[in-house]
C-alpha positions, 0 to 999 in steps of 0.5 A: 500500500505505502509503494503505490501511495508513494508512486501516485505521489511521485507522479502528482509531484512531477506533474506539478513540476512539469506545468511550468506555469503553474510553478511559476506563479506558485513562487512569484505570487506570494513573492511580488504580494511581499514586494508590493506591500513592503513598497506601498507601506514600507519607506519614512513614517506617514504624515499625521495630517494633510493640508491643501496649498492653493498655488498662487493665483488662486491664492490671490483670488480668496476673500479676506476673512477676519483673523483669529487671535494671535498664536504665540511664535514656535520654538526652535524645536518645533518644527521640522522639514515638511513635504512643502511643494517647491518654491513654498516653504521660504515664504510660509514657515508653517510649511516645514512642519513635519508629519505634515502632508502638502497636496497641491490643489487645483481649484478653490471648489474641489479644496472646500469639498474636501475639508468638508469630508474631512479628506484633508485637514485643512485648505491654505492659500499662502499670502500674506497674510496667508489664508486658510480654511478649516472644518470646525467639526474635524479634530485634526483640523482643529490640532493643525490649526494650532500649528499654522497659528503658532507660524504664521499667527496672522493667518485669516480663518474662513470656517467650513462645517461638515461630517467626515464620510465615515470608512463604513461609506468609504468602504462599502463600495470597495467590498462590492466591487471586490465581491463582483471581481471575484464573481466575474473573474472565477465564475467564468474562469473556472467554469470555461475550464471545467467545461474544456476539461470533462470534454462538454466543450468538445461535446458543444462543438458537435452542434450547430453551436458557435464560439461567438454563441457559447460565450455571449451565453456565458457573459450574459449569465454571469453578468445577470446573476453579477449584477443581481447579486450587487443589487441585492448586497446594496440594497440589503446592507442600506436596510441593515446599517445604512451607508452615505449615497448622495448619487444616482442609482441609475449611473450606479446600476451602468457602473455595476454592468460596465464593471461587471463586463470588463472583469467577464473579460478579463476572466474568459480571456484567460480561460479562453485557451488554457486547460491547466487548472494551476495555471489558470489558478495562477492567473486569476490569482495573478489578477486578483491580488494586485487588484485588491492591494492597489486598487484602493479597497481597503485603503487608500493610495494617496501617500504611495510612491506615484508610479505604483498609483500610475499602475493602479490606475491601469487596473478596472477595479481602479477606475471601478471604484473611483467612479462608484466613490465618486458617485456614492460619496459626493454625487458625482454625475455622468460628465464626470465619470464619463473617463472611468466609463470609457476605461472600463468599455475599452477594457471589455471590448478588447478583452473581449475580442482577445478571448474570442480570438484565443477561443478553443474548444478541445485541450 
């Protein structure tokens, strides 16, 4: 008995060993998860706050507003370097604060919106005096205000009121869009693979049956059950916990099909030609994790390196979500989603096109 146990285990072992994609991605995937971590988290401490800086002329463009009460001056050991941008930190003082993040900020509007939600922490507009705007419910912004007024003591106050979007809302659309990946990629995945393995695919092609009709039969069934699922997930967890949504449920329900499509894309050109279950194991695997590291579903990317958010953008979950955030959490409309929408479109139609290229029936 021990003899033929040993046999079969020889033979498992070296036909594992032989698929060289399997092995492959067996060793590099835990190996790249490692790697990936250690550059997302890995580097200097993280800053404590995070403050916009208007650039110039917008700056000079910002009302007056009456100052605040004169703050005493810092002492020397105060203050440290900070991440200023260029060419600010000689004329603000408050701009070398350590564990401080400066973003630059593109227009007044889209600062205010995010001092309201309590993204960032505080709205500047260097000058002088310098400007500054800051959410009078937010605690850190109540710390950092003490922190630009024992700088730069002249700075004008303008108050802002609003609720932090809590990371229950922040995180909701993350954990459906993760759900829907998952559904989309090892739903048709698998179940291609499975078909070409038992020979039901060589049974197929015996019929009239075409590849185009076959695999339109499996988009559609995994885009209705896909969709059906999310709807009732969002429904359900609104019922149960309530989450923040101030966008259209409609543009939602495009978003939900357009996502769905391009990860059934995703999924069949994978499985479109392979018949090796740990190869294509190692595939959705290979798609999967880096999706749900990089694609902002547990955290956010704002402080990492900026070619690792460049690849991040790269990937549907990505613009997935960025969208689906943008219309939950500030009420984001078509026009302004509509790049997220042509991402996700273009990714399916190619995708889409490359499976049914790649297609086969037998192994």
């Amino acid at each position: 008995m021990m003899r033929r146990l040993l046999a079969v285990w020889h033979a498992r072992n070296l036909e594992f060993l032989r698929d060289r994609g399997a092995l492959f991605f067996t060793l590099i995937l835990p190996l790249s998860i490692i790697v990936g971590m250690a550059i997302i988290f890995g580097g200097p401490p993280r800053p404590l706050f995070k403050v916009g800086v208007l650039s110039a002329h917008r700056a000079a463009a910002v009302p007056a507003a009456a100052p605040p009460p004169r703050r005493p001056a810092p002492s020397s050991g105060d203050s440290g370097r900070g991440s200023c941008p260029p060419g600010r930190c000689a004329a603000n003082p408050f701009l070398h604060e350590r564990y401080v993040q400066f973003i630059r900020v593109a227009s007044r509007g889209e600062g205010l919106m995010d001092v309201r939600r309590q993204r960032i922490d505080m709205l500047l507009a260097p000058g002088d005096p310098p400007r500054y705007w800051v959410n009078t419910d937010s605690p850190k912004g109540y710390i950092i205000q003490k922190l630009l007024l024992a700088a730069e003591p002249r700075a004008q106050r303008v108050a802002v009121t609003g609720k932090a979007v809590r990371y229950i809302d922040w995180l909701f659309p993350g954990i459906l869009a993760m759900n829907l990946m998952f559904s989309c990629l090892f739903g048709v995945g698998y179940i291609v693979l499975r078909y070409r393995q038992s020979g039901f695919l060589k049974r197929l092609h015996a019929t009239p049956l075409t590849a185009f009709e076959f695999l339109g039969a499996q988009v559609l069934s995994r885009l209705s059950i896909t969709v059906f699922i999310t709807a009732a997930l969002y429904i359900g967890v609104g019922a149960l916990i309530g989450f923040h949504d101030s966008g259209s449920v409609l543009l939602l329900l495009l978003l939900a099909v357009l996502g769905s499509l391009s990860m059934i894309a995703l999924g069949l050109t994978i499985s479109a030609r392979f018949s090796s279950e740990e190869l294509v194991n190692g595939l959705l695997n290979l798609l999967t994790w880096p999706m749900m590291l990089l694609s902002g579903v547990w955290f956010s990317l704002a402080g990492s390196p900026r070619w690792v958010q460049r690849i991040a953008d790269m990937l549907p979950l990505t613009q997935l979500l960025h969208a689906a955030r943008a219309v939950m959490l500030y009420g984001a409309g078509f026009g302004q989603i509509a790049p997220n929408l042509i991402y996700l479109s273009m990714i399916t139609l190619v995708f889409l096109a490359l499976g049914a290229w790649s297609f086969r029936w037998r192994i």
